[in-house]
C-alpha positions in Angstrom: 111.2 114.0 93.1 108.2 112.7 95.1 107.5 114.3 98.6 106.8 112.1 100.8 105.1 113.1 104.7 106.0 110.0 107.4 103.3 109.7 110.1 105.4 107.8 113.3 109.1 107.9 111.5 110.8 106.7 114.8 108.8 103.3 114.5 110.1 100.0 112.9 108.4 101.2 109.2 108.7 104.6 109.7 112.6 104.0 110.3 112.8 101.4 107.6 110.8 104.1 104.7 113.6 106.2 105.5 116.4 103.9 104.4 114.3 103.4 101.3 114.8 107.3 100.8 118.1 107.6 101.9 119.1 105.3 99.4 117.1 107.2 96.8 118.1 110.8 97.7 117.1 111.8 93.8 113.7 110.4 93.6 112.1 111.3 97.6 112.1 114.4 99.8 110.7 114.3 103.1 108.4 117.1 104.0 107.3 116.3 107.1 108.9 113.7 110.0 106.1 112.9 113.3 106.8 110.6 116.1 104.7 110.3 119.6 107.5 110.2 121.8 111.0 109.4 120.5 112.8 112.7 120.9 116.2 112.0 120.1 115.5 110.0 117.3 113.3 113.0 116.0 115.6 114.9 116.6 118.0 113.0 114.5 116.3 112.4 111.5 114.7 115.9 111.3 118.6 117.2 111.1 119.3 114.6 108.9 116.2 114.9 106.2 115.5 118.5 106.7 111.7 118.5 106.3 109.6 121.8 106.5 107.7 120.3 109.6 108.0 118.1 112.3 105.6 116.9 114.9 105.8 115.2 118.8 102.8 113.8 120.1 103.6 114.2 123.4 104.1 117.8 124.8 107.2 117.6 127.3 109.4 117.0 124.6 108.2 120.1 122.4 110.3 122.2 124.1 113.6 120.6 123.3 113.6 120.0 119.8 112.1 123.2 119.8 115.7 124.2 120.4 117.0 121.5 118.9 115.5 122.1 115.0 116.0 125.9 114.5 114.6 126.7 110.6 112.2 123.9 110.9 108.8 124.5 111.9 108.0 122.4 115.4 104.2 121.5 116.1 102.6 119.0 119.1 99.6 117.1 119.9 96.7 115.3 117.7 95.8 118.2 116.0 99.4 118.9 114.6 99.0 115.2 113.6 96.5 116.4 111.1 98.6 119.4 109.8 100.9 117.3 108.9 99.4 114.8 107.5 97.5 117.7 105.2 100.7 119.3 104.7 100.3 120.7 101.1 103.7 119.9 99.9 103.4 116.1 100.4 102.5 114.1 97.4 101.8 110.4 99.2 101.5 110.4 103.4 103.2 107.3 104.8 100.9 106.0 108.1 103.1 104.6 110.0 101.8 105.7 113.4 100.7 102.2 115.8 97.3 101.6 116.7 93.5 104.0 116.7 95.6 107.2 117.0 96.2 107.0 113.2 92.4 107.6 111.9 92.4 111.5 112.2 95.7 112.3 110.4 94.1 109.6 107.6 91.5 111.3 107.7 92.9 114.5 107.4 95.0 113.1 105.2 92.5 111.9 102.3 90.7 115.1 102.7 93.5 116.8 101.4 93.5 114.3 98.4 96.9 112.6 99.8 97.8 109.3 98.1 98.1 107.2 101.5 101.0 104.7 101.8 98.9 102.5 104.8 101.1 101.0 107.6 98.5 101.9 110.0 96.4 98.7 109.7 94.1 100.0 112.6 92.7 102.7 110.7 90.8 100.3 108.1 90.0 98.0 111.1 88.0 100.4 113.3 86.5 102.5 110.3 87.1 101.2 107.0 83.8 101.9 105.7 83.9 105.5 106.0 88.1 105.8 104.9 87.0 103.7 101.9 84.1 105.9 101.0 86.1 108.9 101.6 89.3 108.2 99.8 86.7 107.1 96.4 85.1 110.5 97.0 88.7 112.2 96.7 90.2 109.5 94.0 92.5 108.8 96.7 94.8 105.7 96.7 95.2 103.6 99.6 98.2 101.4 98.7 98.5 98.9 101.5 102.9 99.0 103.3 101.8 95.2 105.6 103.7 92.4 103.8 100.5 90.9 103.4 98.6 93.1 101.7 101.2 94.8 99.5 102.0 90.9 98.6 98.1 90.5 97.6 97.9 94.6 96.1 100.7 93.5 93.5 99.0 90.2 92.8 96.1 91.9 91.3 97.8 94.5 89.4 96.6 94.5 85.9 93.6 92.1 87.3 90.0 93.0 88.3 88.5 92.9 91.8 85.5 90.8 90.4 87.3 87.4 89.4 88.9 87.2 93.3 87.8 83.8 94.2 90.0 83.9 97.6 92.7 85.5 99.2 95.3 83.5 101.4 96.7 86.0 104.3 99.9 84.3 105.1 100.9 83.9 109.1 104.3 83.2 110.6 102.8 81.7 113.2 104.9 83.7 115.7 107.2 82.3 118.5 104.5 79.9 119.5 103.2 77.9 116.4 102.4 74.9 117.5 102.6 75.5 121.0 99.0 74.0 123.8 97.4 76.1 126.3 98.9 75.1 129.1 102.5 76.5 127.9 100.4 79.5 127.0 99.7 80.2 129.9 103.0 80.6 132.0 104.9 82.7 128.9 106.7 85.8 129.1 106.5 88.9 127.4 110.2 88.5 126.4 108.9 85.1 124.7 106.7 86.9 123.1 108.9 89.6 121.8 111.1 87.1 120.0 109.8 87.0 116.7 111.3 84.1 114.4 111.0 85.9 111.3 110.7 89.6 111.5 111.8 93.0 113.5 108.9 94.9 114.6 107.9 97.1 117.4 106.7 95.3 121.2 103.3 95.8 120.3 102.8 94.1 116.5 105.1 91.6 117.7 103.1 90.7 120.7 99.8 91.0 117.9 101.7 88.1 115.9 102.3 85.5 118.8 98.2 85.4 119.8 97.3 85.3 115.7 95.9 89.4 116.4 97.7 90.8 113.7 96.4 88.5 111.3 92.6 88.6 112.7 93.1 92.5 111.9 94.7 91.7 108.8 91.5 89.8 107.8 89.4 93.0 108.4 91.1 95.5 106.6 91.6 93.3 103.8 87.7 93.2 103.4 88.1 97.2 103.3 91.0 97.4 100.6 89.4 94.7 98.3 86.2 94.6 99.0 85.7 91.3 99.5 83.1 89.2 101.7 84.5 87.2 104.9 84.5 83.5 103.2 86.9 85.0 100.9 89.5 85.8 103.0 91.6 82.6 104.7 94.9 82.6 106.8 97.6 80.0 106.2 100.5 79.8 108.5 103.8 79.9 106.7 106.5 79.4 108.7 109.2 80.6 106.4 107.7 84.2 105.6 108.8 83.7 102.0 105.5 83.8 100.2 103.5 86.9 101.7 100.1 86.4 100.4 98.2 84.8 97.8 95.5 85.4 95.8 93.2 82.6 94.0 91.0 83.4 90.9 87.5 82.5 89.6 89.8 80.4 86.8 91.6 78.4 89.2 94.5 80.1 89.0 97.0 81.3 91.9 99.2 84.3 92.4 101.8 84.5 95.1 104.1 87.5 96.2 107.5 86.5 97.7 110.8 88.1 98.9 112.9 87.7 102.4 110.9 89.2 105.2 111.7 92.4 105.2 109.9 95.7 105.4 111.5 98.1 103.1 110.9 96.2 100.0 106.7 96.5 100.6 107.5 100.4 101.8 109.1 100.9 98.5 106.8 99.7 96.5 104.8 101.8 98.2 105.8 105.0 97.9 107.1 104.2 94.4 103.9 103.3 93.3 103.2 102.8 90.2 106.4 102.6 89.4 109.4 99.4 90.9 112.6 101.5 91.3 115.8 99.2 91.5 117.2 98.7 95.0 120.2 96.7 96.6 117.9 94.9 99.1 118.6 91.5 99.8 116.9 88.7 97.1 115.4 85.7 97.4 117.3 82.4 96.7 115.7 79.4 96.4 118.8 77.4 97.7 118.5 78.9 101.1 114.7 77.8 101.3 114.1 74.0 100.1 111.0 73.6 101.7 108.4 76.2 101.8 105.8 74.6 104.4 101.4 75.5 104.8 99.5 74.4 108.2 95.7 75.2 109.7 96.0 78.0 112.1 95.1 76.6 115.6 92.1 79.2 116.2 90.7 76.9 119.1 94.1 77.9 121.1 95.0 80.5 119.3 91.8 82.6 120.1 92.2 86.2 118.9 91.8 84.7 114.6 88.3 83.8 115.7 87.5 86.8 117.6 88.4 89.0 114.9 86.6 86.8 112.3 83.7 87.2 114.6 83.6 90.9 114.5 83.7 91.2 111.0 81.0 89.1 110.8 79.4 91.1 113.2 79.8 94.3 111.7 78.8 97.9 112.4 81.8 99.1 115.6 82.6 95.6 116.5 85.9 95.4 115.0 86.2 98.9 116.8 85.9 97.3 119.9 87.9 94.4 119.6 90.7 96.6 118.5 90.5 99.1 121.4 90.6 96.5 123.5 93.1 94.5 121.8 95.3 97.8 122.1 94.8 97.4 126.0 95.3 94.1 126.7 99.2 94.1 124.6 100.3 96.7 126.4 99.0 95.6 129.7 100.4 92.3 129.0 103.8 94.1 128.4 103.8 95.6 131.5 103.4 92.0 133.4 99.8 93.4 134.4 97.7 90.3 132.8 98.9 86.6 131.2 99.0 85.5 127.5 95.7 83.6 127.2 94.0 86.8 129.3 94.2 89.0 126.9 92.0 86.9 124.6 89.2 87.0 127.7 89.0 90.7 127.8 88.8 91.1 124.6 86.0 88.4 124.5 84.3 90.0 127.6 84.4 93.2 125.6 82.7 92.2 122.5 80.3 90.9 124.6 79.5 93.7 127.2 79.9 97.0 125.5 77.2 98.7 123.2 77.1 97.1 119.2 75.8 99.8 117.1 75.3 98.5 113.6 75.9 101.4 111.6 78.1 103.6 113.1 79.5 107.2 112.1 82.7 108.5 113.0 81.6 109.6 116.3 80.2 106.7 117.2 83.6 104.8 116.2 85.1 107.3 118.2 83.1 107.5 121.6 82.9 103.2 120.8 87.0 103.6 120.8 87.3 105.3 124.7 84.5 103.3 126.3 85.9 99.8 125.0 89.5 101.2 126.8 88.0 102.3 129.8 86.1 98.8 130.0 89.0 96.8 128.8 91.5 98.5 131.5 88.6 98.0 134.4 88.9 94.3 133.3 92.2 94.2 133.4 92.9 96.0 136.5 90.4 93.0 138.5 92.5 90.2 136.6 95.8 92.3 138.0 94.0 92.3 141.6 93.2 88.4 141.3 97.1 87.5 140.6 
């Protein structure tokens, strides 16, 4: 029995680990169930997996599942993020919380020598440097839960890091593969929200039509494999079939495949080191004759050469470009900027704010508000212009 702590459990992995458990009532036990705003959900899943705590980041709500959850201890805010994610009970912590807000419970987290099932992409992105460092200090696994990298983790099982020639992070290409500037321009945020190949939450789904996600999947694969930036390349791969691929210093290629779906990279996770048997769906050749590769279009596609930029860059840009990153979605899912926009702000961003080449975790931190205060100003003149 394996207890398990989920960090954001009303979200599309956080929702999806716990089918993996349901299924498997004999092998996981939840301790501990957070969410930032889903009550009800909450609510729901703590009655149904009866964990010893459970967390709401937002503080109207604490009071009804309060009420709700009698026996189970109730906490709220950031800092109850952290208790949780601590909680001494829990073998592995599943971060599955969206965006910056998921670097203190890590953190936390590691501290308390957790194993770390990462969903949380954003926590390598602005700080991988010091979680890296950390989690050697404290012998703590990071097992990666993105397709992507859980695809490239179980590629170099039984390898070693040194004969990586090159990893291939495979791309969807979103709704708008193939799609010019000028159609950019006039699209919808319900466009944008229908994914071909996946279900995900508004805001990674709106990261994988502008190519985000994968520029941030390029910088926290550098963190989990330590790898320089001309060994990491993006393919798109319209079929989501073959989730990453790794080439070594022999020539020789690896690939991971499956149907695109979640649970089977959350299971591996959090069965790690072990592959437990499951009913998901398989793979069958016959459905897929033709398993297409193309170029990603970075010249209209802008946000895979911003992030490649950052990396290269260094020190907090890759902070910036995801604080600002984080701004520009969600002000582009509330109609407040276009499509091709968001790319500008975050260019003006890396641009404008202050680079500071080897940051410490308050400088990531104080880099983190500054880039959302600028980004929103930026935004808020675009909004005026309309």
């Amino acid at each position: 029995m394996k207890n398990i702590a989920i960090l954001g459990s009303t979200g599309s992995v956080g929702t999806q680990a716990l089918e993996v458990i349901r299924a498997n009532p004999e092998l996981y036990k939840v301790v501990a169930l957070t969410a930032h705003a889903n009550a009800d959900l909450l609510i729901l899943q703590a009655l149904e997996f009866t964990p010893e705590m459970v967390v709401i980041g937002e503080e109207s709500h604490y009071a009804k599942i309060k009420s709700a959850l009698p026996g189970i201890q109730v906490l709220c805010g950031e800092d109850a993020l952290c208790e949780a994610a601590s909680l001494s009970s829990a073998v592995i912590v599943l971060t599955a919380i969206m965006g910056s807000v998921g670097l203190r419970p890590t953190i936390a987290a590691i501290k308390a020598k957790k194993n770390i099932a990462l969903a949380n992409k954003e926590t390598l992105v602005v700080a991988g440097e010091i979680i890296t460092r950390l989690a050697a200090e404290n012998e703590v696994k990071i097992i990666p839960v993105d397709s992507e990298h859980s695809a490239i983790y179980q590629c170099l099982v039984g390898e070693e890091l040194d004969t990586i020639e090159k990893i291939y992070i495979t791309a969807s290409g979103g709704p708008f593969r193939g799609k010019d500037r000028e159609f950019l321009a006039t699209v919808t945020r319900e466009q944008a929200l229908k994914h071909p190949n996946w279900v995900m939450g508004a805001k990674i789904t709106i990261d994988s039509a502008s190519l985000m996600n994968k520029g941030l999947e390029v910088i926290e694969a550098k963190w989990l494999f330590d790898l320089d930036i001309s060994q990491i390349d993006v393919i798109v791969h319209p079929q989501s079939i073959i989730h990453s691929l790794v080439q070594f210093n022999d020539g020789s290629i690896k690939a991971q495949m499956g149907v695109p779906d979640m649970k089977l990279p959350v299971h591996y996770a959090i069965a790690y080191p072990n592959r437990i048997e499951s009913k998901f769906p398989r793979f069958n050749f016959m459905d897929y004759p033709e398993l297409t590769f193309y170029k990603p279009d970075m010249v209209t596609f802008r946000n895979l050469g911003l992030a490649y930029s950052a990396l290269k860059s260094g020190g907090n840009m890759p902070c910036i470009i995801n604080a600002a990153n984080e701004v520009v979605v969600d002000a582009f899912l509330n109609n407040q900027i276009g499509f091709l926009e968001m790319s500008d702000v975050i260019e003006q961003c890396m641009s404008d704010l202050p680079f500071v080449a080897s940051p410490n975790l308050d400088n990531y931190l104080e880099t983190d508000q500054q880039t959302r205060i600028f980004a929103r100003q930026l935004v808020t003149k675009k909004h005026l212009a309309i």
